[in-house]
C-alpha positions in Angstrom: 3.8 9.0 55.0 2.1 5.8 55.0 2.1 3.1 51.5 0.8 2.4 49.3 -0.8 6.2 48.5 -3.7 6.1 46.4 -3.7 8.7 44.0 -6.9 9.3 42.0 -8.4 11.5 39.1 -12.3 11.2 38.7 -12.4 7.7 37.9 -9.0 6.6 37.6 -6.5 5.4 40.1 -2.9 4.4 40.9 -1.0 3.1 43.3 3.0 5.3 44.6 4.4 2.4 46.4 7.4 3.2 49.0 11.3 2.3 49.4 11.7 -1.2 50.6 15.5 -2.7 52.0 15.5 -4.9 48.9 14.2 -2.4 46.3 15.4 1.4 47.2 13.1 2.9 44.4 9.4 4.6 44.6 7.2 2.8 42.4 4.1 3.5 40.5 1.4 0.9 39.6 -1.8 1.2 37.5 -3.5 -0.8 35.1 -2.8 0.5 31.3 -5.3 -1.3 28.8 -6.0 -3.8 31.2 -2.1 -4.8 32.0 -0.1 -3.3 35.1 2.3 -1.2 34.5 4.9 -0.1 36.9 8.1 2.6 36.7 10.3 3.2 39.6 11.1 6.6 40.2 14.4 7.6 43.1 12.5 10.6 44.4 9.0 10.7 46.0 8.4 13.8 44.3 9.0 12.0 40.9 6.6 9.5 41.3 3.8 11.9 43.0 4.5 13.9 39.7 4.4 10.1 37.2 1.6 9.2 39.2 -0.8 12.4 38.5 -0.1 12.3 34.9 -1.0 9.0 34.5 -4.2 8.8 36.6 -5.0 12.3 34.0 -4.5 10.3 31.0 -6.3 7.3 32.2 -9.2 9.7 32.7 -8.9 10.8 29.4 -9.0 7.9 27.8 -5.4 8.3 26.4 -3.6 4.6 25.4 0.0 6.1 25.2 0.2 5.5 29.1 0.5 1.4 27.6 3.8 2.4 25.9 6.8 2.0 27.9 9.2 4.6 26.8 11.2 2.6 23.9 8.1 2.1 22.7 6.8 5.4 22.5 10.0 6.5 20.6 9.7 3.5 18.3 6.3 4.9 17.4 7.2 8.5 17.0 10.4 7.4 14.6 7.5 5.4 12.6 5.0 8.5 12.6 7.7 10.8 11.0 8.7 7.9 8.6 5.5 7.3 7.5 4.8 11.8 7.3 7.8 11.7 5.0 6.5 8.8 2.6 3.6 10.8 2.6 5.1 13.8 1.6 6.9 12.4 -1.2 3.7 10.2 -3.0 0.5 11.9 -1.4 -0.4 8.8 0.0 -0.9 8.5 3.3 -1.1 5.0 5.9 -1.5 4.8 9.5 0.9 3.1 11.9 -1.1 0.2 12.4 -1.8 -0.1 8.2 2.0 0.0 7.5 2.2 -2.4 10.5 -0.4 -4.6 9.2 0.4 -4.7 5.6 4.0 -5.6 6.4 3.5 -8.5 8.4 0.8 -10.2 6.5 3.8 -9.5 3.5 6.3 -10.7 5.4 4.8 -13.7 6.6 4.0 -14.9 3.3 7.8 -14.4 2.4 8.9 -16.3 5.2 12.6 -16.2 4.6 12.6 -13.4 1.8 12.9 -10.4 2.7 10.2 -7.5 1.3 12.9 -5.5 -0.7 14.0 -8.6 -2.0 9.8 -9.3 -3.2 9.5 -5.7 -4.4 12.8 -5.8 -6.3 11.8 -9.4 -8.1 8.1 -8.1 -8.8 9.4 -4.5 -10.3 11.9 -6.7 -12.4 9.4 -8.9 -14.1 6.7 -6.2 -14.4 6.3 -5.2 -18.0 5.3 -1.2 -18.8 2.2 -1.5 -21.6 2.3 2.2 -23.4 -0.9 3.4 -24.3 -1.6 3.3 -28.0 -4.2 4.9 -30.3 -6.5 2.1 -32.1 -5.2 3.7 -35.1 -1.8 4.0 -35.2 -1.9 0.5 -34.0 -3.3 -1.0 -37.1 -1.3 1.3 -39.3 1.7 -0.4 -37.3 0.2 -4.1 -37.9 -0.5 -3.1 -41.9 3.4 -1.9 -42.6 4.7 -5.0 -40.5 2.8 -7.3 -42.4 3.5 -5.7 -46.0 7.1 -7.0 -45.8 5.0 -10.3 -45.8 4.3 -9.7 -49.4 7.8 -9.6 -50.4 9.6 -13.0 -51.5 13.2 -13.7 -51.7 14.3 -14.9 -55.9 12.7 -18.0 -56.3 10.2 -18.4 -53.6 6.5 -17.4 -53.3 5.7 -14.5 -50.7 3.9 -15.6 -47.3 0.8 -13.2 -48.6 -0.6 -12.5 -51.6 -1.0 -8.3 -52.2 -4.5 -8.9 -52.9 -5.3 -10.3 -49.1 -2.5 -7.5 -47.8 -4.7 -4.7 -49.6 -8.2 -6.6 -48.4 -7.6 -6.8 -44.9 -5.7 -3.5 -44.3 -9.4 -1.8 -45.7 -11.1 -3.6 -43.2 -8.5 -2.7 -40.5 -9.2 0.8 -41.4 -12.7 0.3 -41.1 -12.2 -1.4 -38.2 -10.3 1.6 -36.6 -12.7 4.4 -38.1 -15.7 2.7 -36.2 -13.5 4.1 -33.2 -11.9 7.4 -33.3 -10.6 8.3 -30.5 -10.1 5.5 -28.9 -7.1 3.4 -27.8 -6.4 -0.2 -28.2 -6.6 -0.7 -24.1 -10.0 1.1 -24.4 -11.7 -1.3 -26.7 -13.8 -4.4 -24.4 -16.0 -7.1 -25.7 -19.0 -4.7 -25.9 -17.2 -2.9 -28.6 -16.4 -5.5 -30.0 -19.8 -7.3 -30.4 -21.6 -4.3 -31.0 -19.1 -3.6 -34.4 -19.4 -7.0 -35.4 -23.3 -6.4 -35.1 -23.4 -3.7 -37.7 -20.9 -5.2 -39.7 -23.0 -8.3 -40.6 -26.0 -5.9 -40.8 -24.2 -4.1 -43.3 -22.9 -7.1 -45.6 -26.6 -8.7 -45.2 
């Protein structure tokens, strides 16, 4: 048998190349993704067998010829780590998201590690509960009624009168928005209230 053997699949091609003194091994060449790739094989057989599956899946159109074969288990251990995170939060990223959002992360670190980020960030983030517009000012009116009180001797930091006053127009305030909670209310709320409100005391 004469080498190199050609071995070809509709458009695709590859090269079985034989023994030599120096290197006792049959070798297969093609181009993967425009890069030669070649895996030595100790039987002919072997690399007749290599060599038609690759020249198939270069046919195809198939990239995971490009892997070599750490590669291709470093990949499938990511796949099933990434199925799992899926499983657990219904969220799902590719390979080559996860891949990307870590190293734009990681290069911003530089010498921190992510865990390290995630655990600092998750320590200084603060949980806002969600709060109905009313209870809220109910809250603010009891606080500030112990603002009325005075210790022997000393005047009170408000008067009952203003206490009374602005707790009415708290509660006006909160009845122009049932329903609502404090997080809902924007600046358009807030102008269109104030709107009415002067129309009203016109």
């Amino acid at each position: 048998m004469r080498f190199p053997k050609t071995v070809r699949y509709r458009k695709a091609e590859c090269k079985i190349y034989g023994k030599s003194k120096h290197y006792p091994f049959y070798r297969v060449c093609g181009y993967v993704a425009g890069r030669r790739r070649m895996t030595s094989f100790a039987t002919y057989a072997e690399a007749k067998a290599a060599a038609d599956k690759l020249v198939r899946e270069l046919a195809s159109g198939s990239q995971a010829a490009a892997l070599t074969a750490k590669q291709a288990r470093d990949a499938l251990a990511a796949l099933e780590v990434l199925q799992g995170f899926y499983q657990s939060t219904g969220k799902r990223i590719s390979l080559h998201g996860a891949t990307v959002q870590f190293t734009e992360a990681a290069s911003k670190l530089k010498d921190h590690s992510l865990a390290d980020a995630v655990d600092g960030f998750l320590g200084s983030v603060v949980t806002v509960k969600r709060i109905s517009l009313h209870e809220a000012i109910e809250q603010f009116i009891a606080f500030r009624k112990g603002k009325t009180l005075a210790a022997e001797g000393r005047r009170p930091q408000l008067s009952e009168d203003h206490w009374r006053n602005t707790g009415y127009w708290l509660r006006e305030f909160a009845g122009a928005f049932p329903g609502h909670d404090v997080c809902d209310l924007t600046k358009q709320h807030l102008d269109a209230y104030m709107t009415k409100f002067a129309a009203k005391n016109l």
